[in-house]
Structures are given as structure tokens and as C-alpha cells.
C-alpha positions in Angstrom: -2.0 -25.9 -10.0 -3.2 -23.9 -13.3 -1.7 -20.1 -11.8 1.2 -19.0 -9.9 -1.5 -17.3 -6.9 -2.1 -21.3 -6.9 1.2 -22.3 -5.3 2.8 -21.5 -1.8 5.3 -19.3 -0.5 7.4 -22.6 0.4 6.7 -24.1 -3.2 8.3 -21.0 -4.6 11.2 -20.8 -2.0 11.8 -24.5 -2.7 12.3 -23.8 -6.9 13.4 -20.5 -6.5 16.7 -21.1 -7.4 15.7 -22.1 -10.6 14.3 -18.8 -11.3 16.8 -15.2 -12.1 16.3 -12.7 -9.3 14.3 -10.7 -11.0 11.8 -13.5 -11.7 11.6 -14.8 -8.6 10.8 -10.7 -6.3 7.6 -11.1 -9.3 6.6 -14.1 -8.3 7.0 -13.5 -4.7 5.0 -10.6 -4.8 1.9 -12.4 -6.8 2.4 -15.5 -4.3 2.7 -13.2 -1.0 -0.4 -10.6 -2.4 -3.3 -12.3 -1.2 -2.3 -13.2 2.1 -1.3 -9.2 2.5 -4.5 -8.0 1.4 -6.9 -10.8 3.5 -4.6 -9.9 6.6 -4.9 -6.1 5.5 -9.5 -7.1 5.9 -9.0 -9.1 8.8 -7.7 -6.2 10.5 -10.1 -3.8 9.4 -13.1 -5.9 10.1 -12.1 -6.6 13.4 -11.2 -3.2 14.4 -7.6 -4.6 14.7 -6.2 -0.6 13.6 -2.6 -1.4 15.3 -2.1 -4.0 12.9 -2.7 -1.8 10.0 0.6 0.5 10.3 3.2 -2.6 9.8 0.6 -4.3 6.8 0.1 -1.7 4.6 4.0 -0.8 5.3 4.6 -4.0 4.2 2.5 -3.7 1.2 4.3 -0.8 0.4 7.9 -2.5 0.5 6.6 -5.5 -1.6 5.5 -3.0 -4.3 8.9 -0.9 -3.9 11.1 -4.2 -3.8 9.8 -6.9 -5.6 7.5 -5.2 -8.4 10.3 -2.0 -8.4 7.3 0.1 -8.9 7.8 2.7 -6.5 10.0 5.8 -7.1 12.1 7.9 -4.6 9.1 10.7 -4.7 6.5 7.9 -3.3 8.6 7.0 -1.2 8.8 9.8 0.9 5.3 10.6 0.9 5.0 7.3 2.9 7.9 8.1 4.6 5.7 11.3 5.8 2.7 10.1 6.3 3.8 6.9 8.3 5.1 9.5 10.9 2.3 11.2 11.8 0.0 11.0 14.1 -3.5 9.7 14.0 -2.1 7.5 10.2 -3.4 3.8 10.6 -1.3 3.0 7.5 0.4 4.4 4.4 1.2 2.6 0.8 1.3 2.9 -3.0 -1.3 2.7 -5.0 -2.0 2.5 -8.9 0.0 0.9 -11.6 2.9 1.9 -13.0 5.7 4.6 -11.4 4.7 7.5 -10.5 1.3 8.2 -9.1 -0.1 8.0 -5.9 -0.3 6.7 -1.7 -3.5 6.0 0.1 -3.4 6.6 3.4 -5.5 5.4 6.2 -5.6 8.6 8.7 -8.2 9.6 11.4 -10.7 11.7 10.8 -9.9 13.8 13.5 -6.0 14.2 12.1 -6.9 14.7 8.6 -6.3 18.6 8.7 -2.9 18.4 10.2 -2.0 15.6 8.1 -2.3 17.3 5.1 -0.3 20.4 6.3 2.3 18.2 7.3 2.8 16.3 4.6 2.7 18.5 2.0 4.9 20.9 3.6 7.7 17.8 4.3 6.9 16.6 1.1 7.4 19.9 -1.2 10.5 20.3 1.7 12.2 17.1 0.5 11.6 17.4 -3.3 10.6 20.7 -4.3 7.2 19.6 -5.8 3.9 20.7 -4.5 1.4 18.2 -3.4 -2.1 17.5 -3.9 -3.6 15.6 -1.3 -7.1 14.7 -1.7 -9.1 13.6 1.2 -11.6 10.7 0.7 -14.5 8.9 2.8 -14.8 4.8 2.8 -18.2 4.2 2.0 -20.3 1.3 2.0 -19.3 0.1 -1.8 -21.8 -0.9 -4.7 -25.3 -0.5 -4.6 -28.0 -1.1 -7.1 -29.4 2.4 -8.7 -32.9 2.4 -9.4 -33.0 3.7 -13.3 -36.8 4.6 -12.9 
């Protein structure tokens, strides 16, 4: 094994008491990530959307518990979001504190979603909220430069 992503969940719960606390949430979360996020396709290719609530939640709590990247204002906006209707799933995204949730919502629920949750959200903390509303698309393509 050259990496830590090379060694299992077992490994590291077998030497984890050689590691401090803090050491040890880091690890777990690099260790645990991959499985998360191939679970996280597995659903999504197989049209599995009633896993994706309790995956990206847990996504979210790995970031928040292990990494401690999260901050109370994230937080609540996946707090909000989880609880309405027509989200398939809610979570932080980007590096660092601060910044951002994506969150997986039906088309047809996007409207009220953003009322929602901006209103709970500026509610709760006093900020306003952007909320900016994406599409998936297919991905990369090659662009034809001529």
C-alpha cells in the first residue's frame, strides 16, 4: 500500500489507536470517501433516488465531523433543504469553511425550494441567500475549434 485511499476501513479501525483523534476523523474520511461517492453513482445510475437522501446526508456529516469543515451557517442550509419536499439529497460542497450546498431537488420543486429555503435560512441567521439553480448535463465534450 503506497496511499492511505489504499487501505481499508478495518485496517484503519485496527491501528487507530495509534493515531490522536484528530488524525484518525482525517483518515477516516479519505478511507470512507470513495466508497461514499461510488454508492452516491450507483444510485444515480440506477435511478435508486431514495437512496440519495441518507448518502449525500451522510456525505455531509463526514465533511462536518471528520474534516470539521462545515460551519453552523451550512449547516442549516442542509438542515432546510433536507426537509423539503421533492430534495433527493443535500450536502457541502467546496473547500474550506464557508461556502456552499448542492442540492439535488426536482425539477418540478425547484421554485418552492428556493422560497423556502431562503426564507428559513435568512429566518435562522439573518443573512440573505443566493441560491442558484443548475441543470446536470451530459459532462465534457470535444469543441470543434474550426
Amino acid at each position: 500500500m503506497r496511499a492511505l485511499r489504499d487501505i481499508s476501513l478495518s485496517d484503519l479501525e485496527s491501528h487507530g489507536s495509534l493515531l490522536s483523534e484528530v488524525v484518525y476523523r482525517r483518515c477516516r474520511h479519505i478511507v470512507t470517501k470513495n466508497a461514499r461517492r461510488l454508492a452516491i453513482a450507483c444510485a444515480v445510475r440506477s435511478g435508486d433516488t431514495a437512496a440519495l437522501p441518507q448518502r449525500m446526508a451522510d456525505v455531509h456529516r463526514n465533511i462536518r465531523d471528520d474534516l470539521e469543515v462545515s460551519c453552523l451557517e451550512l449547516d442549516i442550509m442542509v438542515q432546510l433543504a433536507e426537509q423539503q419536499p421533492g430534495v433527493l439529497g443535500a450536502r457541502k460542497t467546496g473547500g474550506g469553511f464557508g461556502g456552499c450546498t448542492i442540492n439535488l431537488v426536482e425539477a418540478s420543486a425547484s421554485d418552492a425550494f428556493c422560497k423556502r429555503v431562503a426564507r428559513g435560512y435568512e429566518a435562522a441567521t439573518g443573512y440573505h441567500l443566493d441560491i442558484h439553480i443548475c441543470e446536470a448535463f451530459q459532462g465534457v465534450g470535444m469543441v470543434d475549434a474550426s
